[in-house]
C-alpha positions in Angstrom: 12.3 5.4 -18.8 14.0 4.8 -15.6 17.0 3.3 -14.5 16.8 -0.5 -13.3 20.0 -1.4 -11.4 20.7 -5.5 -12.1 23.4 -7.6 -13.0 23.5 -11.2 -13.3 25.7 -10.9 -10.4 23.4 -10.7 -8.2 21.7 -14.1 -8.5 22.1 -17.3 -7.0 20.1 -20.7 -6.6 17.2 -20.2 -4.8 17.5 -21.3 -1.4 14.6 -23.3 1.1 11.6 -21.3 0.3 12.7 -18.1 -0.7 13.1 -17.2 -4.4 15.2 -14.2 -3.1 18.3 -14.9 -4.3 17.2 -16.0 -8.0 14.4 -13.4 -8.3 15.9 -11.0 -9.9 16.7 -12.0 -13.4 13.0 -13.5 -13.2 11.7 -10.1 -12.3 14.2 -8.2 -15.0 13.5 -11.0 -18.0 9.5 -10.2 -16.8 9.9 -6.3 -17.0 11.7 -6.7 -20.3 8.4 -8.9 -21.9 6.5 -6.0 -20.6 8.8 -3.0 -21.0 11.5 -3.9 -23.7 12.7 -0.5 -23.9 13.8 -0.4 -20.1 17.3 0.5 -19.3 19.3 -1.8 -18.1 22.4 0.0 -15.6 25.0 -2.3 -14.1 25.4 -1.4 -10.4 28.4 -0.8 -8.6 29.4 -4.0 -6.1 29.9 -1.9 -2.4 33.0 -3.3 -0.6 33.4 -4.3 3.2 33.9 -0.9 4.5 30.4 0.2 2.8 29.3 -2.8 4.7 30.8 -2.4 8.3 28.9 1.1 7.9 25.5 -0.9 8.8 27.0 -3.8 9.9 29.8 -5.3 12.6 33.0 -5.7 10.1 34.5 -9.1 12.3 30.7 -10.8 11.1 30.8 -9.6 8.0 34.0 -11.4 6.7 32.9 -14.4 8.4 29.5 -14.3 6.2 31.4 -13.2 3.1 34.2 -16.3 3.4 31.2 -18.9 4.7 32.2 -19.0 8.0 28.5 -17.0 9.3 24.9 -18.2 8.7 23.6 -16.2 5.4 19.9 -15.9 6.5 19.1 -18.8 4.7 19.8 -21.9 7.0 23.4 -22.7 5.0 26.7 -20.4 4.4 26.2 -20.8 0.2 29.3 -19.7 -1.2 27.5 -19.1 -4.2 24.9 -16.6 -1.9 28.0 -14.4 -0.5 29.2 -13.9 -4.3 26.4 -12.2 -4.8 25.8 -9.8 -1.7 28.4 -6.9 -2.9 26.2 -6.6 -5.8 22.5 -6.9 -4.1 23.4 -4.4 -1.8 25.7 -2.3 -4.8 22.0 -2.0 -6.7 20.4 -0.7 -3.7 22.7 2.0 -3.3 23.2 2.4 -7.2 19.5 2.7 -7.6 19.4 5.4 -4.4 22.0 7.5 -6.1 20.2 7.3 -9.6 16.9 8.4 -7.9 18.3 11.2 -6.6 19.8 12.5 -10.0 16.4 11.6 -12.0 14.1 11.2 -9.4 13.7 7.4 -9.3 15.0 4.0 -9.8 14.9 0.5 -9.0 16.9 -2.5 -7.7 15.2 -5.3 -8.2 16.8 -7.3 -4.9 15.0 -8.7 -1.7 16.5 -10.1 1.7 17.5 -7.2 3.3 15.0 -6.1 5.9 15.6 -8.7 8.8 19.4 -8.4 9.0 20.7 -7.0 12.2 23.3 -5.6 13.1 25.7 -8.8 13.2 23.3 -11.0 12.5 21.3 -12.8 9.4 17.7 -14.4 9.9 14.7 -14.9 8.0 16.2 -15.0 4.1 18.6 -11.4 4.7 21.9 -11.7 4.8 23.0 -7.7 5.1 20.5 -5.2 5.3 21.0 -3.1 2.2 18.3 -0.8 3.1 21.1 0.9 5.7 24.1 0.0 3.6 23.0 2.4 1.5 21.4 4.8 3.6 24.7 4.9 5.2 26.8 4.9 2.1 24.7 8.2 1.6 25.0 9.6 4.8 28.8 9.4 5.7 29.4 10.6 2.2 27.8 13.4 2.3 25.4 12.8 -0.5 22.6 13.6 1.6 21.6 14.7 4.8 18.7 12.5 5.5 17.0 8.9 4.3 13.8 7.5 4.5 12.4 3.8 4.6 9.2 3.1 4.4 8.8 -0.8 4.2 5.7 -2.2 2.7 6.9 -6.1 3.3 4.3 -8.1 5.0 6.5 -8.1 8.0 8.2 -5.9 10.8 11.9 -4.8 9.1 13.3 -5.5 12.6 16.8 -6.0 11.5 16.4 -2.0 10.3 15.4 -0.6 13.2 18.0 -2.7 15.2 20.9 -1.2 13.5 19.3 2.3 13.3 19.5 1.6 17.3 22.7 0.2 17.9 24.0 3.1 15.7 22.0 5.6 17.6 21.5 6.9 13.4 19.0 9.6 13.7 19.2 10.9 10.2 17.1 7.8 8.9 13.1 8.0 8.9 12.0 4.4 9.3 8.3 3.4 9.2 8.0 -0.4 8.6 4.2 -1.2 7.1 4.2 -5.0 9.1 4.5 -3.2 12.4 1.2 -1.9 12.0 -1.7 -3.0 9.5 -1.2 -6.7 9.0 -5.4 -8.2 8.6 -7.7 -7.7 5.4 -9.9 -5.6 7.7 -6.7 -2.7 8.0 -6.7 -2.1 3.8 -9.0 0.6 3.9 -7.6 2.8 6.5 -4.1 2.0 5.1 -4.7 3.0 1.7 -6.5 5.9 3.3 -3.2 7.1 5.2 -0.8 6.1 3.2 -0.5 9.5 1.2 0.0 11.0 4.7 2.5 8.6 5.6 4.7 9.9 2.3 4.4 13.0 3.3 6.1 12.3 6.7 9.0 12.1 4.6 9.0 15.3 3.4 12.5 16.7 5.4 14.6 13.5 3.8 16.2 13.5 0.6 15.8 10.2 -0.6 13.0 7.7 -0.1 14.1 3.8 0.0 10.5 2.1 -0.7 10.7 -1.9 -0.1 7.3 -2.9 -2.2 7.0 -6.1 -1.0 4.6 -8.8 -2.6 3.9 -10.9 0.6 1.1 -8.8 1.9 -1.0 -10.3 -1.2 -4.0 -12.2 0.3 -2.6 -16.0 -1.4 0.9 -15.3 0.1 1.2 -18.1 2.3 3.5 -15.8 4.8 0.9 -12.8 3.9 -2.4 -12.0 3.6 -3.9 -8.8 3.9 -4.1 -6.5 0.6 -5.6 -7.7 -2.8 -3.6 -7.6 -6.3 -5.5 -4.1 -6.8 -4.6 -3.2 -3.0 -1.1 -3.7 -3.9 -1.2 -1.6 -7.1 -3.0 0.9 -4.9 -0.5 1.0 -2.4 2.4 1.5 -5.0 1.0 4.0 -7.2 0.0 6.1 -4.1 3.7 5.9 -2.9 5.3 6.9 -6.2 2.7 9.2 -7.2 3.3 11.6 -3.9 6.8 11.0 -4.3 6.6 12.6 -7.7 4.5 15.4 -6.0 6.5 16.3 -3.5 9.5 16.1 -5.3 11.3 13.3 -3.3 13.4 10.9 -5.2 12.6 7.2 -4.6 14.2 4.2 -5.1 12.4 1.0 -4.8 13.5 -2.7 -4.5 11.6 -5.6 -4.3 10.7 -7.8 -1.1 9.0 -11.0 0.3 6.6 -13.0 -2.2 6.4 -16.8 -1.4 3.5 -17.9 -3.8 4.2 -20.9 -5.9 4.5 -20.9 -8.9 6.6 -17.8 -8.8 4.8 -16.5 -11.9 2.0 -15.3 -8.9 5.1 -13.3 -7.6 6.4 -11.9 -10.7 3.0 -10.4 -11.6 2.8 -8.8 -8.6 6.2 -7.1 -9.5 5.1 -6.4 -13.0 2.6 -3.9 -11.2 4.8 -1.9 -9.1 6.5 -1.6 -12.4 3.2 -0.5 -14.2 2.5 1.9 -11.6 6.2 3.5 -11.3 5.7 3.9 -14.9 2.1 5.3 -15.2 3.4 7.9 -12.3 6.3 9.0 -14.0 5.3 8.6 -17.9 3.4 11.9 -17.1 
């Protein structure tokens, strides 16, 4: 079984209506019901230069010691204690899928984070933390992102921009199918879109559960839709040979049980895929 990258690090009180920064010992606790046999890797926290390699060093201090927004309407100590280790699973999990092919963080709130600035429930945008991490290190020549969150990751392709970073492939799924009437041609294309991956190393999937149809800041794929959608993506991953690592993203049902199962079947097909 694959590598999940958590510690209890890396959760905080949830905060205005995103579960984001509790989720993931709700997602782990509900994989492990499900899965008790998975392993369980403690990730490495990144530091502020990992940070200032996505992000504008001067805002990042002022997030980290509460003197910036955090995304989430307040400057939560307790949500800044936890950031080095969101974004340290997201590169933790990358480096794993690379040596066996995939892995998982299960951490949200990173897709809307600019540059130098937080919105929408992200505080730093570990998606190009790690990329980055990977990148200037010399771990890899190239990264891909495809984001399957309900919406546009526009914090990614700001900082891809303001970096001029041309070694990261970026497709964000909310920029383009977003109705009930676009599932068909979606799932139709999506083993195509994989493929457009094919010259990167590394493929960061976000497998976000706010497209479901009873999200109430979704609503375009059904619970089989979504399990589609994620088998396809790990499926020609394994195919093609490309490592992925996956995180979690968006899901705003109540009671978060709706959420969690929605999880549970990412994890169901990851496993399926690569129990093969």
């Amino acid at each position: 079984m694959f590598e999940v990258h958590y510690t209890p690090k890396m959760v905080a009180p949830a905060q205005k209506h995103s579960p984001s920064a509790h989720k993931p010992a709700e997602v782990v606790a509900s994989w492990l019901k499900m899965l008790p046999n998975l392993k369980i890797v403690e990730p490495v926290p990144v530091d502020t230069n990992d940070l200032a390699l996505a992000h504008d060093l001067d805002w990042v201090i002022d997030v980290l010691t509460g003197k910036a927004d955090n995304g989430f309407g307040n400057r939560s100590m307790e949500v800044a204690g936890t950031l080095m280790h969101t974004n340290g699973a997201m590169l933790s999990a990358a480096k794993a899928a690379i040596r066996h092919g995939i892995a998982v963080a299960p951490c949200s709130g990173f897709h809307h984070a600019g540059w130098a600035m937080a919105k929408d429930y992200c505080t730093f945008n570990g998606l190009m933390v790690a990329a980055r991490v990977l990148l200037e290190g010399g771990w890899l020549s190239r990264v891909g992102i495809l984001d399957a969150d309900m919406h546009h990751g526009d914090g990614t392709e700001e900082i891809i921009a303001a970096l001029g970073e041309t070694r990261v492939e970026h497709y964000s799924v909310g920029e383009h199918f977003y109705y009930a009437s676009h599932a068909k041609q979606f799932l139709a294309e999506l083993p195509d879109r994989v493929s457009a991956f094919a010259d990167c190393d590394v493929l960061l999937y976000q497998a976000g559960a706010d497209p479901h149809v009873d999200d109430p800041l979704g609503g375009w794929l059904t619970t089989e839709e979504l399990f589609k959608r994620d088998y396809i993506v790990f499926n020609r991953c394994r195919q093609m040979g490309l490592p992925v690592a996956w995180n979690l993203a968006g899901g705003y049902q109540t009671p978060l049980r709706k959420v969690l199962d929605i999880h549970n079947n990412t994890m169901r097909a990851a496993k399926i895929v690569w129990s093969r």
